[in-house]
DOLUMMI-205122 format. One record per residue (C-alpha): x, y, z; chain; residue number from 1. Coordinates in Angstrom, 3 decimals, decimal comma, m for minus. Example, Ala and Ser with C-alpha at 12.3 -4.5 7.8 and 13.67 -1.06 7.14 Angstrom:
<bafis>
xx/yy/zz/fimi/pakol
12,300/m4,500/7,800/A/1
13,670/m1,060/7,140/A/2
</bafis>
This chain:
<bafis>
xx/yy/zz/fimi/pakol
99,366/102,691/143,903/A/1
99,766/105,784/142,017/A/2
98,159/107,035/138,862/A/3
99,952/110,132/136,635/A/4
97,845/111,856/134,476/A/5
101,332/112,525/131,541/A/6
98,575/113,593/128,414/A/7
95,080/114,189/127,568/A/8
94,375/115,930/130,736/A/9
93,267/119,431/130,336/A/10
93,390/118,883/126,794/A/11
92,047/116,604/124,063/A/12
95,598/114,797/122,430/A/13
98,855/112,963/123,673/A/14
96,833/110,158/125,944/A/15
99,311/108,652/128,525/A/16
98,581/107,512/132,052/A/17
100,710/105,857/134,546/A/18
100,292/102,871/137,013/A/19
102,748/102,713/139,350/A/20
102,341/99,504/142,055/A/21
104,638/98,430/144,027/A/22
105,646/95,569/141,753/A/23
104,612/97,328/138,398/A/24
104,420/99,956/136,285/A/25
101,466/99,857/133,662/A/26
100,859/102,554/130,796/A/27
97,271/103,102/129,508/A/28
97,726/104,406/125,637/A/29
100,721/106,394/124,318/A/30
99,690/108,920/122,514/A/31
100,764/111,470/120,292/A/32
100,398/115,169/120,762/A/33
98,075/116,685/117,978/A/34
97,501/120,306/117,436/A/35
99,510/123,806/117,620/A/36
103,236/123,838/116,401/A/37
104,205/124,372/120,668/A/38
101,680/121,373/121,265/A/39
103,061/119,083/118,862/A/40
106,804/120,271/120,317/A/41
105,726/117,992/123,215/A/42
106,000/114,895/121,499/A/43
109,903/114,819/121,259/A/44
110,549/115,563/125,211/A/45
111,742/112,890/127,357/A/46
109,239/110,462/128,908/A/47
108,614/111,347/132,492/A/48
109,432/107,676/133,086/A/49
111,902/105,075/132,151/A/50
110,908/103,482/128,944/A/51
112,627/100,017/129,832/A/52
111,025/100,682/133,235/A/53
107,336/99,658/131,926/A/54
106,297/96,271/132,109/A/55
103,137/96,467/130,388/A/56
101,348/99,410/127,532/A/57
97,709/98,558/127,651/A/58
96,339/100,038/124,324/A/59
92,463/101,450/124,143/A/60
92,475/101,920/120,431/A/61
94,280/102,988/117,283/A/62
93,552/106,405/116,883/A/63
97,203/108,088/116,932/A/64
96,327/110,514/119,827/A/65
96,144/107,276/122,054/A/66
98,721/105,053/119,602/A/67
101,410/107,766/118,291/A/68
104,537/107,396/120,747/A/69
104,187/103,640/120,918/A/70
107,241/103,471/118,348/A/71
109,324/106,546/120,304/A/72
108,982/104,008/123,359/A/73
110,402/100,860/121,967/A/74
112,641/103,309/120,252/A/75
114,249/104,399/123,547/A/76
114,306/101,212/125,794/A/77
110,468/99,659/125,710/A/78
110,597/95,607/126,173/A/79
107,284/94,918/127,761/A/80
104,113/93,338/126,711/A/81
101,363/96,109/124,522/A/82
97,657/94,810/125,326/A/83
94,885/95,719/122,964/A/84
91,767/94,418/120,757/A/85
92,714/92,380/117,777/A/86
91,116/94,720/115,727/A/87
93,132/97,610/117,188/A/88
96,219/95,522/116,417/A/89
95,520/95,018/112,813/A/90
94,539/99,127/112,326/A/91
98,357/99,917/114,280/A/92
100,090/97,700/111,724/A/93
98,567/100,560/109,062/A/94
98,704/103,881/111,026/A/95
101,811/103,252/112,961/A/96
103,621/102,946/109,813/A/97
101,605/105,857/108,002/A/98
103,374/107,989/111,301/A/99
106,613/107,092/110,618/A/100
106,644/107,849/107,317/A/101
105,489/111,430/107,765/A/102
107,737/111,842/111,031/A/103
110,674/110,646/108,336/A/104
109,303/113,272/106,084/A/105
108,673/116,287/108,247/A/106
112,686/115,431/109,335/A/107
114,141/115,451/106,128/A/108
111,818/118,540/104,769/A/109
113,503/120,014/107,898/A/110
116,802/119,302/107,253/A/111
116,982/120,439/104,214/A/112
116,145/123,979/105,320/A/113
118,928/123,129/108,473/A/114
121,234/122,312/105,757/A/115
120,805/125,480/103,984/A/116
120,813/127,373/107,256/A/117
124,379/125,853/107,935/A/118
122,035/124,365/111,263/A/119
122,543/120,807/113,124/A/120
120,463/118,360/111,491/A/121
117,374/116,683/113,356/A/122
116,218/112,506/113,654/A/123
112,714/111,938/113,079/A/124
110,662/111,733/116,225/A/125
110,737/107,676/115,564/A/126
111,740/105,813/111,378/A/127
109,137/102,898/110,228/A/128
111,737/100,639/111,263/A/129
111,108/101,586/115,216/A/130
107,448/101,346/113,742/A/131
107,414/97,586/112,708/A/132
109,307/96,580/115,846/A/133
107,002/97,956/117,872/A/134
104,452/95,789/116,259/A/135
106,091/92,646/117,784/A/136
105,181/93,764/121,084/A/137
101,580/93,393/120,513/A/138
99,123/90,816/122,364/A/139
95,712/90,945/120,823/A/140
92,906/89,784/123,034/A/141
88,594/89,541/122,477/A/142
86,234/91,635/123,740/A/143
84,806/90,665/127,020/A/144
87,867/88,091/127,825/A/145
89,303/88,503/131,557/A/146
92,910/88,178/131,576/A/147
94,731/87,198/134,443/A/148
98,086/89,170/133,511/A/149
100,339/88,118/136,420/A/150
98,023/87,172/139,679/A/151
97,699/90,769/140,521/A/152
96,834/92,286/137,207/A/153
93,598/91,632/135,285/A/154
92,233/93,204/132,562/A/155
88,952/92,842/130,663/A/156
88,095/94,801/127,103/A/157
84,547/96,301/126,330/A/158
83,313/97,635/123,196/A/159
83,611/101,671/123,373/A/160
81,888/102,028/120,275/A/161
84,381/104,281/118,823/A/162
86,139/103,032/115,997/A/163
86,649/99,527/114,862/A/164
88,585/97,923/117,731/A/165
88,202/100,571/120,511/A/166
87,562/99,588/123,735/A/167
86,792/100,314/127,221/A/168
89,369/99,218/130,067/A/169
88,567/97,506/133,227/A/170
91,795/97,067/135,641/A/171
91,792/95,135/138,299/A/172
95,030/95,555/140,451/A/173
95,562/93,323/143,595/A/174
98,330/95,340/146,246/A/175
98,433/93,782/150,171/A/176
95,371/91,641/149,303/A/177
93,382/94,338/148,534/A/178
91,715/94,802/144,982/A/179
90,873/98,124/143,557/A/180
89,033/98,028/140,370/A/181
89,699/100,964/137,567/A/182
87,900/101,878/134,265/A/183
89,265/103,738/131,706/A/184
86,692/105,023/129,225/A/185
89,029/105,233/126,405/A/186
87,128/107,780/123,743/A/187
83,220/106,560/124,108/A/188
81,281/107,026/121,020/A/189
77,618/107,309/119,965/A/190
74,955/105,061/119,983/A/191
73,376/104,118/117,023/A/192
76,085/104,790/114,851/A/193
76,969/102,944/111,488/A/194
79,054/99,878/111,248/A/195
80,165/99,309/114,979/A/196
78,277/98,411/117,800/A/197
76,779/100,816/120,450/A/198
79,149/101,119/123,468/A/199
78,896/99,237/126,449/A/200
77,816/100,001/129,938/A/201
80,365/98,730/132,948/A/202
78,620/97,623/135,927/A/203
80,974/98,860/138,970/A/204
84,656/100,880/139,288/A/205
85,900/102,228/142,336/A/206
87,575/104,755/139,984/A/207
86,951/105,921/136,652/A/208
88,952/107,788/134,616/A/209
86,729/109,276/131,641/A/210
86,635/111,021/129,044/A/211
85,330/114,615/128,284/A/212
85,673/115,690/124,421/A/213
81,897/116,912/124,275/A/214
80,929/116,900/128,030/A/215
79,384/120,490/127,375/A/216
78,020/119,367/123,894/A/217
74,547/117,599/122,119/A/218
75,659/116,668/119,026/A/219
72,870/116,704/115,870/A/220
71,041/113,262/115,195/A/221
73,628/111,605/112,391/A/222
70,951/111,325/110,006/A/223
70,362/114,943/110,102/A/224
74,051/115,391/109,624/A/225
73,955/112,766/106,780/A/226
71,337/114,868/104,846/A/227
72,814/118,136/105,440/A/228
75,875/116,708/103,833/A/229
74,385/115,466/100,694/A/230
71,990/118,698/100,540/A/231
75,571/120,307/100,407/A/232
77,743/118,129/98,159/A/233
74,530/118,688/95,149/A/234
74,376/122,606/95,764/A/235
78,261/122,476/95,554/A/236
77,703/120,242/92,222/A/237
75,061/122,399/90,058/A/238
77,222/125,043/90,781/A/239
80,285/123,553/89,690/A/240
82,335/123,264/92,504/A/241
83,866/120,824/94,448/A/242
83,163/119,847/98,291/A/243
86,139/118,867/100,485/A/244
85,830/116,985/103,249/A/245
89,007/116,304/105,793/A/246
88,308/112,954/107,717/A/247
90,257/110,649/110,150/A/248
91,079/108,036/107,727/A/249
90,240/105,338/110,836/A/250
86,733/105,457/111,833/A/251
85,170/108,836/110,265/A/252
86,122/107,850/106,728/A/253
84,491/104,612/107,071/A/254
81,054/105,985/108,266/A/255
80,880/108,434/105,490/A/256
81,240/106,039/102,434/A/257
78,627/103,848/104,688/A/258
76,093/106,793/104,415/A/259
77,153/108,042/100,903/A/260
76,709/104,329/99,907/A/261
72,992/104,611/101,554/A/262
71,648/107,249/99,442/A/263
73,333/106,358/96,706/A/264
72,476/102,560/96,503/A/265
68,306/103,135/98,033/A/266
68,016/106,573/96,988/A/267
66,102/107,656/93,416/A/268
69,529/109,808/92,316/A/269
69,279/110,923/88,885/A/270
72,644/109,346/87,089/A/271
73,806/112,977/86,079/A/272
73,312/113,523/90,072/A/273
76,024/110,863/91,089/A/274
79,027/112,976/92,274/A/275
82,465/110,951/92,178/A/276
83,066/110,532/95,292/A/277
86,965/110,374/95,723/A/278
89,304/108,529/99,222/A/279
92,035/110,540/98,784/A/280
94,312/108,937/101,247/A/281
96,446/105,608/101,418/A/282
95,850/105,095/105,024/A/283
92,546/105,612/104,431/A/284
92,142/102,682/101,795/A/285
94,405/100,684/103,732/A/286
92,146/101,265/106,859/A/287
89,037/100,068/104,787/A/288
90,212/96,649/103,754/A/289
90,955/96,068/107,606/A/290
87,312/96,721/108,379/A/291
86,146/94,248/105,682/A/292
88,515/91,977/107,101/A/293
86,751/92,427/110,683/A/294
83,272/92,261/109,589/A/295
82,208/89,793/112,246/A/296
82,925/92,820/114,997/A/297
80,422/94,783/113,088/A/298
76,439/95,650/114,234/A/299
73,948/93,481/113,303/A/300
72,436/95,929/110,420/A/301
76,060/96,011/109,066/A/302
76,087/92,191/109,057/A/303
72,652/91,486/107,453/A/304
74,001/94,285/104,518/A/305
76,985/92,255/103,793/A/306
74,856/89,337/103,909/A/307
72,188/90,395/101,571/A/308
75,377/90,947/98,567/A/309
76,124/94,912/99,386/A/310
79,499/95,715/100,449/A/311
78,559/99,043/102,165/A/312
82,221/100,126/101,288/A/313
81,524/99,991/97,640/A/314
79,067/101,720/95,009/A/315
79,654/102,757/91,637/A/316
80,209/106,695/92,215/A/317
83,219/106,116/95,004/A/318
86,885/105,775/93,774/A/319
89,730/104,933/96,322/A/320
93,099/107,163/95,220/A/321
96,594/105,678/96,449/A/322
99,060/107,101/93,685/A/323
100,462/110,420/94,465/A/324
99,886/111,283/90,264/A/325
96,078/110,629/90,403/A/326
95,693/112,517/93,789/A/327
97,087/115,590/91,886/A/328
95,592/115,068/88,820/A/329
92,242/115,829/91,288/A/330
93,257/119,446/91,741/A/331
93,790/119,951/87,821/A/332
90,168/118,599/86,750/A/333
87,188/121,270/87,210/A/334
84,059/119,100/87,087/A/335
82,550/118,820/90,380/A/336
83,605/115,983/92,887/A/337
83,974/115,081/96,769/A/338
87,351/114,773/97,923/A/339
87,597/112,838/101,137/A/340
91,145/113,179/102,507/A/341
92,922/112,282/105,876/A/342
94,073/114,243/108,410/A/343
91,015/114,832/109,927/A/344
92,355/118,176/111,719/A/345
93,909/119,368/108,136/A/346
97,365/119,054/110,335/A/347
99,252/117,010/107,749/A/348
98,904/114,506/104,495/A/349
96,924/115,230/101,100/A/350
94,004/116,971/102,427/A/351
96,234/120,369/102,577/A/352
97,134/120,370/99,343/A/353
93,249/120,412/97,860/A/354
92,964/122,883/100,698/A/355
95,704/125,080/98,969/A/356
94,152/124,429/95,510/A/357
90,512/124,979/96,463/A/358
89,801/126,943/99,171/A/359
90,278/130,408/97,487/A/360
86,843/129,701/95,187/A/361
84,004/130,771/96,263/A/362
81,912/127,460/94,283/A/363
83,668/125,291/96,507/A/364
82,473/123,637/99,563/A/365
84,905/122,239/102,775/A/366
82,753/120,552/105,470/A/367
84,219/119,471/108,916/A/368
82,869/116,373/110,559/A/369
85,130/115,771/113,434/A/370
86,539/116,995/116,625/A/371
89,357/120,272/115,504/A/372
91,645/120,347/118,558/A/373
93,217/124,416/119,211/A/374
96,089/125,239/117,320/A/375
94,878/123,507/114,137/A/376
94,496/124,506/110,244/A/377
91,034/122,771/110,765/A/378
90,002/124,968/114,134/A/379
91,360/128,201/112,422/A/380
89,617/127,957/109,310/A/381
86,024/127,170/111,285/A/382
87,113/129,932/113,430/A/383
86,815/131,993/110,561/A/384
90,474/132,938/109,091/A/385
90,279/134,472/105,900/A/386
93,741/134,122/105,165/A/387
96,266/130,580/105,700/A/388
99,996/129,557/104,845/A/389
99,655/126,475/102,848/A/390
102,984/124,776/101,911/A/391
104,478/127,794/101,715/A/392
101,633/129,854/99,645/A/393
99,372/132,068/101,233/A/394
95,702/131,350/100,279/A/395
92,725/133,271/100,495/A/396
89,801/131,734/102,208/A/397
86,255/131,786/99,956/A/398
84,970/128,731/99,983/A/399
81,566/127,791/101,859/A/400
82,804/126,305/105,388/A/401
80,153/123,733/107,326/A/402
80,345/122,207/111,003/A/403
78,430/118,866/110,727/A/404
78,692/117,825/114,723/A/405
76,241/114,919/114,282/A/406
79,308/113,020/112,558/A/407
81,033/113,045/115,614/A/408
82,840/109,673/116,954/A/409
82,484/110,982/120,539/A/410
79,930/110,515/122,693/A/411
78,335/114,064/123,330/A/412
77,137/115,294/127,436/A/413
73,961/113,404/127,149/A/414
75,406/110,200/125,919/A/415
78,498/110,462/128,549/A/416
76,187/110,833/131,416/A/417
73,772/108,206/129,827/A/418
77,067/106,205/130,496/A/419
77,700/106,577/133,745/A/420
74,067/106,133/134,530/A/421
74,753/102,092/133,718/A/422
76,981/101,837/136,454/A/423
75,141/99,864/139,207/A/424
78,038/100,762/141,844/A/425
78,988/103,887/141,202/A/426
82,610/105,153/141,703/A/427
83,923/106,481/144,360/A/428
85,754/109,450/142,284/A/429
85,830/110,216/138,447/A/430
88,714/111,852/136,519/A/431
87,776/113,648/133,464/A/432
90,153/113,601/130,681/A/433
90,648/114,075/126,908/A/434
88,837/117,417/126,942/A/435
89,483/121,031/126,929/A/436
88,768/122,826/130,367/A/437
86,001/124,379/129,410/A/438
84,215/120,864/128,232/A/439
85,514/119,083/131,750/A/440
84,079/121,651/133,953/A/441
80,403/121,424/132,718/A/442
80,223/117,868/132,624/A/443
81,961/117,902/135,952/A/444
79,629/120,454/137,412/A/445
76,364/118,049/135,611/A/446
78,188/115,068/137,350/A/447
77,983/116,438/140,444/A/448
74,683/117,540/140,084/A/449
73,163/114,275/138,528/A/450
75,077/111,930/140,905/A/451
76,790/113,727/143,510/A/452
80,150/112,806/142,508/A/453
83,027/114,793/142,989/A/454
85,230/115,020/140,044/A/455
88,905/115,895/139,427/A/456
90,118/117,486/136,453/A/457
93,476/117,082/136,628/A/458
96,451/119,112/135,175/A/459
99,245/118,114/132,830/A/460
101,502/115,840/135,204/A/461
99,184/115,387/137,769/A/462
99,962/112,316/140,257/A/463
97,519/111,058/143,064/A/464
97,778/108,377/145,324/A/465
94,832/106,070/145,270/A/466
93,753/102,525/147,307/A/467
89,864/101,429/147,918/A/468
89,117/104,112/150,468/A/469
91,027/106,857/149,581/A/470
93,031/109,528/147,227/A/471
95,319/111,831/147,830/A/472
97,817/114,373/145,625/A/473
101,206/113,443/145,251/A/474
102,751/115,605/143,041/A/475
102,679/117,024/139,783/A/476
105,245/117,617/136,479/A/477
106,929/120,623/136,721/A/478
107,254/122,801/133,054/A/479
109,852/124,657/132,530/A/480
108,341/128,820/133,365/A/481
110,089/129,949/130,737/A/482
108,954/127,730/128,345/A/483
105,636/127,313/129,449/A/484
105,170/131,414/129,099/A/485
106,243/131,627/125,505/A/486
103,290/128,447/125,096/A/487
101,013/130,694/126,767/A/488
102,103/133,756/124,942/A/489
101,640/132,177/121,400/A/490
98,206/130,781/121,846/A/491
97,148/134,650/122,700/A/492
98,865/135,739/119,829/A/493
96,805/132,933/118,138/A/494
93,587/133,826/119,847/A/495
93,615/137,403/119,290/A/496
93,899/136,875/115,380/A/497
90,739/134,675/115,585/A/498
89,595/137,651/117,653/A/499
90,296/140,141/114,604/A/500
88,791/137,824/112,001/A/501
86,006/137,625/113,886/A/502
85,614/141,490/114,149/A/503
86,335/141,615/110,179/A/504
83,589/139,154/109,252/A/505
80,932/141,028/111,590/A/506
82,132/144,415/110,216/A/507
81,677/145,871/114,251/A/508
78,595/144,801/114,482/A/509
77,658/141,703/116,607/A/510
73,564/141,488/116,197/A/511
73,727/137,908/115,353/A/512
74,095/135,746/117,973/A/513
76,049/132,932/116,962/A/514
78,285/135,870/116,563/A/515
77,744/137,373/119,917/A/516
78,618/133,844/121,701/A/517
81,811/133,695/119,302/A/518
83,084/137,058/120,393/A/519
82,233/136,764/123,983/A/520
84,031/132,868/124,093/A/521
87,096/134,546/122,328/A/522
87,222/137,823/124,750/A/523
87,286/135,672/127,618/A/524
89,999/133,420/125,963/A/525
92,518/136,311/125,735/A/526
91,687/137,492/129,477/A/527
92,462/134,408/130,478/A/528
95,205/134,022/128,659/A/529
96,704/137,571/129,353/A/530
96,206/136,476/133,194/A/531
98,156/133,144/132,883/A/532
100,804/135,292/131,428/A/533
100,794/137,948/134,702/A/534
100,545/135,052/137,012/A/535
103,684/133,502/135,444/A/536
105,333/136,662/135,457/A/537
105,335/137,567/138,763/A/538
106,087/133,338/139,733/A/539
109,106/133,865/137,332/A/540
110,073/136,766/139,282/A/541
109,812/139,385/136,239/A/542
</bafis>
C-alpha cells in the first residue's frame, strides 16, 4: 500500500492523507488550510487525486483544519462513504455550514471589488448547498466499535480527548493475506481536562502516524491558566476595560464557560464583581447545544454536575449573542465585559471586528488561549505588531496582550510521549504530523532518544510505500518553483516585520530574555528563509 502525506505535514492545518491499496483508496480527514493569505491559497488547488476515485473519507473530528474540504470533495465528484464519531457528525452539520457561509461571503466581498476592477468574477471555494450534501455521506459509529468495512478494511474509534467527538484511528488493512495495522493520532489532547474524557492509550500499531502541535512544548497546569484568566478579566474590569478573548467556537469555547461557570457558581464573587460574560458567535452557541445534547460522552465529574441540577454551560453572568445588531451594539457600550468570539486564530468572523474596535485602548485586555498557526492576525499580534489592517482600517495596537498555553486542546511533549509510552508493541516507524518543523524535530529527536524509534517528518506531498516489514519513498508532490518562491519570499517579508517590531518594542536593547529567545528564533527564521530562497534560485536556474 501507499500512504501520501497531501496536508498537515510540516505544518499545523489542511489534514489530508492518502491510502492507496490495491483495491482502495481511503482518505483520513480533509482539511482546510488555515493561516497566511498564500497558505489559505492552497485550499482552492486541485486535489492530487480523483475525487470520485475515493471510496471511503474516514473523519477524526470536526475541527475545520481536519473537516474543511469535505464539501469541495463532494463538490467535485465525491460518492463514497465519510466515517466518523456520532458526535463529530452532529458538530459537522454546524461548522460545515458556518464554512460555507463565509466561503459564500469572502466570494461575493470579492467580487464586488472584481466587479469594480472590470476583473472575472470568482465561485466560492464550495456554497452551503455542497455543504448539506455532503452531510448525507456521513456514517456515524461509537467509540470502541470494530467495523468490518469490506473484509479487508477495519476500523475502530478511540477517544482522543480533544474536542467532543474526536477520536483516535486504528486501521486495519488486509493486502495478499497480510494485515498491517495503522494509527492515526488525530489531534491528542490533555488529560484532565474539563468536560471530555482523558485520551486513550492504543495497545499496538505497526505504524503510527502522530501528531506534533506542541512536541517541543509543556503547557501550564489549566488551573493555573484558569486563574490567570480571571486575575486578568477583574484587573481589566476596575479599570474599565474590556477583555477579549478569540476562541475556537468547538471545543475551547466550551471549556471556558465550564471554568468561568466554576468560579462564578463556588466562588465568594462580590455581585458588583460579576463581569458579563458575552459568546459572541453563532457557531459557537450552536456548538454548545450539541454538547448538551451529547452529555452521556462527557467525564464522569461533568456527569455528576449535570446530575446534581448545574448545567455547567449556564450561570447568571454569561449571555449567548446570535443577532448581528446585539453583537455590535457590544462595541458601542463602555462598561466592562468579556467578549468571547470565534475564530480562534482572529482569521475570520466577529472576533475582528471587537479587535478593530478595541484593541487601540490601552484599558483593554485580549488573551489568546489556543494554538496561532504563522501567517495569522492572532500569531502577529502575540508576535508583537503594533500596527494591523482591520476591515480595511488600520488600528493601533495598545491593549494588554496574554498567552494562556495551559488552555491548550493539544497534548503538549510530555503528554505526547506519555502516549506513546501506552503502547505495549511499539511501532515499527512513526510519522509526525500537524506541527511546524521546528516542533517535529524535538519530539522526533526525544522519540528517538526515549524509545529508539526512528521518525519521519515528512514534506508536503510526501508518498512512501509501506507493508509489515518495510517502507520505502515513492515520490513526492511537485510545487510549482515559481510559485513556491514568491510563498517563500512573502513569509520573509512577513518575518522580518515581526523582526522590526520586535527591535521597536526592545528599543535595541535585548537584556530580557524572553526577548533575547524572541530575537534569536526570528534571526534564524529569516536565514533560513533567505536560504530557501538561494536554494530555489539557483534550482530555478536564476
Amino acid at each position: 500500500m501507499q500512504l501520501s502525506f497531501l496536508g498537515a505535514a510540516q505544518l499545523v492545518t489542511g489534514s489530508n492523507y492518502l491510502i492507496t491499496t490495491k483495491n482502495h483508496n481511503i482518505l483520513i480527514d480533509c482539511g482546510m488550510f488555515q493561516g497566511s493569505k498564500e497558505t489559505e491559497k492552497m485550499n482552492f488547488r486541485e486535489f492530487p487525486y480523483d475525487p470520485k476515485s475515493i471510496d471511503i473519507l474516514i473523519l477524526t473530528h470536526a475541527h475545520i483544519d481536519h473537516s474543511g474540504r469535505i464539501p469541495k470533495l463532494v463538490k467535485e465528484g465525491f460518492r463514497g462513504r465519510i466515517l466518523s464519531t456520532k458526535a463529530t457528525f452532529d458538530l459537522c452539520g454546524i461548522m460545515l455550514l458556518d464554512s460555507a457561509k463565509i466561503q459564500e461571503s469572502d466570494a461575493e466581498w470579492d467580487n464586488r471589488k472584481r466587479q469594480r476592477a472590470g476583473e472575472t468574477m470568482i465561485e466560492p471555494l464550495y456554497t452551503s448547498e455542497d455543504a448539506e450534501q455532503s452531510l448525507k455521506y456521513f456514517e456515524p459509529y461509537l467509540y470502541n466499535q470494530r467495523v468490518d468495512i469490506n473484509g479487508e478494511i477495519s476500523i475502530r474509534f478511540r477517544d482522543a480527548g480533544h474536542i467532543l467527538g474526536s477520536s483516535i484511528l486504528e486501521l486495519w488493512i488486509t493486502e495478499e493475506n497480510k494485515t498491517t495495522k495503522l494509527v492515526f493520532s488525530g489531534d491528542l489532547g490533555m488529560p484532565n481536562r474539563p468536560i471530555i474524557k482523558d485520551p486513550e492509550y492504543v495497545e499496538e500499531a505497526d505504524y503510527l502516524i502522530m501528531e506534533s502541535t506542541y512536541g517541543d512544548t509543556f503547557h501550564p497546569p489549566l488551573k493555573e491558566s484558569a486563574k490567570q484568566m480571571i486575575d486578568i478579566i477583574n484587573k481589566t474590569a476596575l479599570r474599565g476595560g474590556t477583555v477579549l478573548i478569540p476562541s475556537f467556537a468547538v471545543g475551547r469555547t466550551q471549556e471556558l464557560i465550564y471554568e468561568l461557570n466554576e468560579y462564578y457558581e463556588y466562588s465568594d464573587v462580590e455581585e458588583y464583581m460579576k463581569v458579563p460574560i458575552y459568546i459572541d458567535s453563532p457557531m459557537a452557541v450552536d456548538a454548545t447545544e450539541v454538547f448538551q445534547k451529547n452529555s452521556g460522552s462527557f467525564d464522569q465529574a461533568t456527569q455528576d454536575l449535570i446530575l446534581s441540577g448545574d448545567n455547567p454551560f449556564a450561570f447568571s453572568n454569561l449571555h449567548y449573542i446570535k443577532s448581528q445588531e446585539e453583537s455590535m451594539a457590544l462595541n458601542k457600550s463602555d462598561y466592562p465585559k468579556v467578549i468571547i468570539s470565534a475564530s480562534g486564530m482572529a482569521t475570520a468572523g466577529r472576533i475582528r471586528h471587537h479587535l478593530k474596535h478595541n484593541l487601540w485602548n490601552p484599558k483593554n485586555s485580549l488573551i489568546f488561549v489556543g494554538y496561532q498557526a504563522e501567517g495569522t492576525l492572532g500569531r502577529l499580534l502575540l508576535d508583537g505588531i503594533k500596527k494591523v489592517k482591520l476591515l480595511g482600517e488600520e488600528v493601533n495596537v495598545a491593549l494588554e496582550i496574554y498567552d494562556l498555553e495551559g488552555f491548550s486542546g493539544h497534548a503538549d511533549q510530555r503528554v505526547l510521549l506519555d502516549w506513546l509510552n501506552g503502547f505495549t508493541k511499539k511501532p515499527k516507524k512513526i510519522f509526525l504530523v500537524h506541527g511546524e518543523v521546528e516542533a517535529s524535530t524535538v519530539l522526533a529527536n526525544e522519540i528517538d532518544k526515549k524509545y529508539g524509534i526512528k521518525t519521519i517528518i515528512p514534506n508536503l506531498g510526501s508518498c512512501y510505500r509501506i507493508d509489515t516489514d518495510s517502507i520505502e519513498v515513492e515520490k513526492a508532490m511537485t510545487i510549482e518553483p515559481e510559485l513556491l518562491r514568491e510563498e517563500i519570499a512573502k513569509e520573509l517579508d512577513n518575518v522580518y516585520n515581526q523582526f522590526n517590531s520586535l527591535v521597536s518594542r526592545s528599543n535595541g536593547l535585548f537584556d530580557e530574555k524572553l526577548l533575547r529567545k524572541d530575537f534569536d528564533t526570528l534571526k534564524n527564521r529569516l536565514l533560513e528563509l533567505q536560504n530557501q530562497l538561494m536554494d530555489l534560485n539557483i534550482l530555478i536556474g536564476k
